[in-house]
N, C-alpha and C positions, 0 to 999 in steps of 0.2 A: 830537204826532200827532193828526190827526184824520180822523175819516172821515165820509164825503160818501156821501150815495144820492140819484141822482137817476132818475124814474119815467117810463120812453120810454111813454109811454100811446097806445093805439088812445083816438080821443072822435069822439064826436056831434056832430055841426055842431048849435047851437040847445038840446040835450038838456043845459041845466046841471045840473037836478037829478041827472040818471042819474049825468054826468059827476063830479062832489062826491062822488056814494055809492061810483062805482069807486074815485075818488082816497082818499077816506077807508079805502076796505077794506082797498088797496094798503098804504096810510102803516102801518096800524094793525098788519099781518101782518107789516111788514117790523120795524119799532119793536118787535114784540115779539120775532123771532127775533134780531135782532142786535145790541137793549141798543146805548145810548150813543154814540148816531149824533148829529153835532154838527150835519149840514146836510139837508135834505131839499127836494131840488128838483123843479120839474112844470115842464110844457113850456109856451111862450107861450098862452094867452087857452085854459087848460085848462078851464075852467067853458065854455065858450059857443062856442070854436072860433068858424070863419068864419061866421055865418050873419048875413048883412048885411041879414037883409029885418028881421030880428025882431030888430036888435041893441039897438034902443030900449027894449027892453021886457026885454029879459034881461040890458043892462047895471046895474051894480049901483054903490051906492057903498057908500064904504068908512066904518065900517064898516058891514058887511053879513053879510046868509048865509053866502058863500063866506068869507069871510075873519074871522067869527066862529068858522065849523069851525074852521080853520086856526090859528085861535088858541087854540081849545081842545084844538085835538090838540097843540101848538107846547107848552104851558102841560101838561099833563099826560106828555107824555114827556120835556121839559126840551132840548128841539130848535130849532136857528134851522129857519123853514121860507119856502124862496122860491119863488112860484107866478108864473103867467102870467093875469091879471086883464082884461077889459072892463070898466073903472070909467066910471060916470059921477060927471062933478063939473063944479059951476058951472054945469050947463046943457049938457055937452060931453060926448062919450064919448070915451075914450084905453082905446090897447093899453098896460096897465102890469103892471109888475110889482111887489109888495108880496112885502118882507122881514116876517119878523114873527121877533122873540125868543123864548128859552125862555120867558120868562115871560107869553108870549101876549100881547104890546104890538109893535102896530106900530110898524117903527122906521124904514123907508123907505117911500113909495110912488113909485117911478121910471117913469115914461110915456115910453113910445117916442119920442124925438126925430125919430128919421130913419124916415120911411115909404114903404113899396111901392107903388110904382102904384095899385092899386085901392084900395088902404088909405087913399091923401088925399082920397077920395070916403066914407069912410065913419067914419075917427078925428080928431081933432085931432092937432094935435103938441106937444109936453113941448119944453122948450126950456131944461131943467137935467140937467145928470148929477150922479150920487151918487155918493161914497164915504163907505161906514158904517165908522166905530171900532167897532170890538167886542174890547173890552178889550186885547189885546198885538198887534193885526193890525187890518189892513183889507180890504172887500172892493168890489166896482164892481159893477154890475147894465148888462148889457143885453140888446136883444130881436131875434134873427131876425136880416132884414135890416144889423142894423147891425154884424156880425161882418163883412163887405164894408170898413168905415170902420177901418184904423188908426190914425185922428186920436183915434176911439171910445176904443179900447182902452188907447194910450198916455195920455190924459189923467185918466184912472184913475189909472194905474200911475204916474204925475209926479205923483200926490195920496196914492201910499202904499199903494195896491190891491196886496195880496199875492195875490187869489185875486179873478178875474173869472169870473162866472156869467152862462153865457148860454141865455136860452131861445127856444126854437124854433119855426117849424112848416114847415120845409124840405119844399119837395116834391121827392119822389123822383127826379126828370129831375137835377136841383142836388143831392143830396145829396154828391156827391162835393166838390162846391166847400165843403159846409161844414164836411168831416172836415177837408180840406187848409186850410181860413181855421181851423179852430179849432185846430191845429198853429200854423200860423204867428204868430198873435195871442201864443200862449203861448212861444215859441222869442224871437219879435223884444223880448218885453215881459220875457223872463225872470221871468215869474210860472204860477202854478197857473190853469188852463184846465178849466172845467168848463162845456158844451155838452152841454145834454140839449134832443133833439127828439122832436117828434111823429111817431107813425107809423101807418101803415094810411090807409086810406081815406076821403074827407072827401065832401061832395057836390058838390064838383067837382075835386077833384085827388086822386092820392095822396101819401100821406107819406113820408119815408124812412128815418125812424130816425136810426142811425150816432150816437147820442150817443155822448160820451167824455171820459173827463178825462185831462188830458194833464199833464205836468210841465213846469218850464222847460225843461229839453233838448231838448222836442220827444215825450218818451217816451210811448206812451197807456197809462196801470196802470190803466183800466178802461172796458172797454163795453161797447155794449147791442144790438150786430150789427142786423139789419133788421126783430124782430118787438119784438111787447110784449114790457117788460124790466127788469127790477130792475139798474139799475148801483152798484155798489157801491165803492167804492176810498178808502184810506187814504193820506193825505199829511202830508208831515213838511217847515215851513215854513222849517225852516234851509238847505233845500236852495236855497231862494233865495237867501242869501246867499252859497254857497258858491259857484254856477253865477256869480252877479255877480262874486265876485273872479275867476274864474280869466278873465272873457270878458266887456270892461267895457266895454260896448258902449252902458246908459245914460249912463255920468261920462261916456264919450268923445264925446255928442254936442254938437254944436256949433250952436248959436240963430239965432246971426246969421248964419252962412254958410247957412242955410236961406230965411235972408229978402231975402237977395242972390242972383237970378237970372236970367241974362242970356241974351236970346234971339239967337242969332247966324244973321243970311239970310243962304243961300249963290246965287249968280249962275248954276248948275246947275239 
């Protein structure tokens, strides 16, 4: 078994330091009331949110402030912690996300591949995905927008991704589209589905929350409805193979018949 909290956060567009000191008060209150929490997730580019005038200046690399925190909170409660990062590196800024282990060692940094509209005016693009080993399981990392991408999610789960984590900044007009994609990712992939977003108010859009983790069935055992939000839910990873055998729906797919496809014009 293990359990999962992930932090539907109100943030400051630009405001890193505030934004660090909420995330840290959060992590530190929840860690203490509820002991032996394996995972601890924040929503996409939690330090620094949207703020594309000053992104230069408050992106960070790794490591850094934010992910120094993060690794000493990671390292002192004995917690995997995945956040949503502005990193600079090489000369470049990326929407990434950074796994860090109990033992406060970064053990992924995954950059956003697939970007939104205004976002290819102000990030690079990552052009690897991850799946991290973590001793008897695996898990996949992606951001936002790419919950949209089934290619996304399956190529994880063809790598062994027992449990994909997704992080957020969904605005509220879409949120609906990312409760029913974060259902469906987890249902088609027959894995564990954890989708924590951002919520409240940004300087120019609002957010909409609706984080959740979901089970392979499609089930949601935990969420965090429309405000600030401590999610919390316990999952039990046998379930995946159980759901596999009775609904074999990965063994039964088929390669080649996907790469043979035929366009028939009708004279109508």
């Amino acid at each position: 078994m293990l359990k999962i909290v992930g932090l539907q956060l109100e943030l400051r567009d630009g405001k890193k330091k505030e934004n660090l000191m909420k995330a840290l008060n959060i992590l530190k209150a929840v860690a203490d009331k509820e002991r032996e929490v394996d995972f601890f997730c924040l929503p996409e580019l939690f330090d620094t949110g949207f703020d594309y005038t000053h992104l230069n200046l408050i992106a960070e690399e790794i490591p850094g402030e934010t992910v120094n925190a993060l690794s000493n909170f990671a390292e002192e409660f004995g917690s995997y912690v995945i956040a949503g990062i502005a990193e600079k590196y090489e000369g470049k800024i990326f929407d990434s996300a950074v796994l860090i282990g109990p033992q406060g060692k970064v053990l992924c940094v995954y950059r956003k591949t697939h970007l939104f509209q205004e976002e290819k005016d102000h990030f690079s693009s990552g052009d690897t995905l991850f799946v991290v080993n973590i001793g008897k399981y695996r898990v996949g990392l992606q951001i936002c927008y790419e919950i949209r991408f089934p290619e996304i999610s399956r190529a994880l789960t063809l790598n062994g991704a027992k449990i994909i984590f997704s992080l957020a900044a969904f605005p509220l007009e879409r949120v609906d589209h990312f409760m029913l994609l974060a259902k469906a990712r987890a249902v088609e992939n027959q894995v564990f589905h954890v989708a924590v977003n951002r919520v409240g108010p940004g300087e120019d859009k609002v957010y909409g929350g609706g984080s959740l983790i979901v089970n392979p069935l499609g089930d949601v055992i935990a969420g965090a409805g429309r405000i600030e939000n401590v999610m919390v839910g316990v999952i039990d990873l046998d379930l995946i193979d159980d759901v596999r055998r009775k609904i074999t729906v990965l063994s039964d797919r088929r390669e080649e018949v996907y790469k043979r496809v035929k366009v028939v014009h009708s004279n109508f």
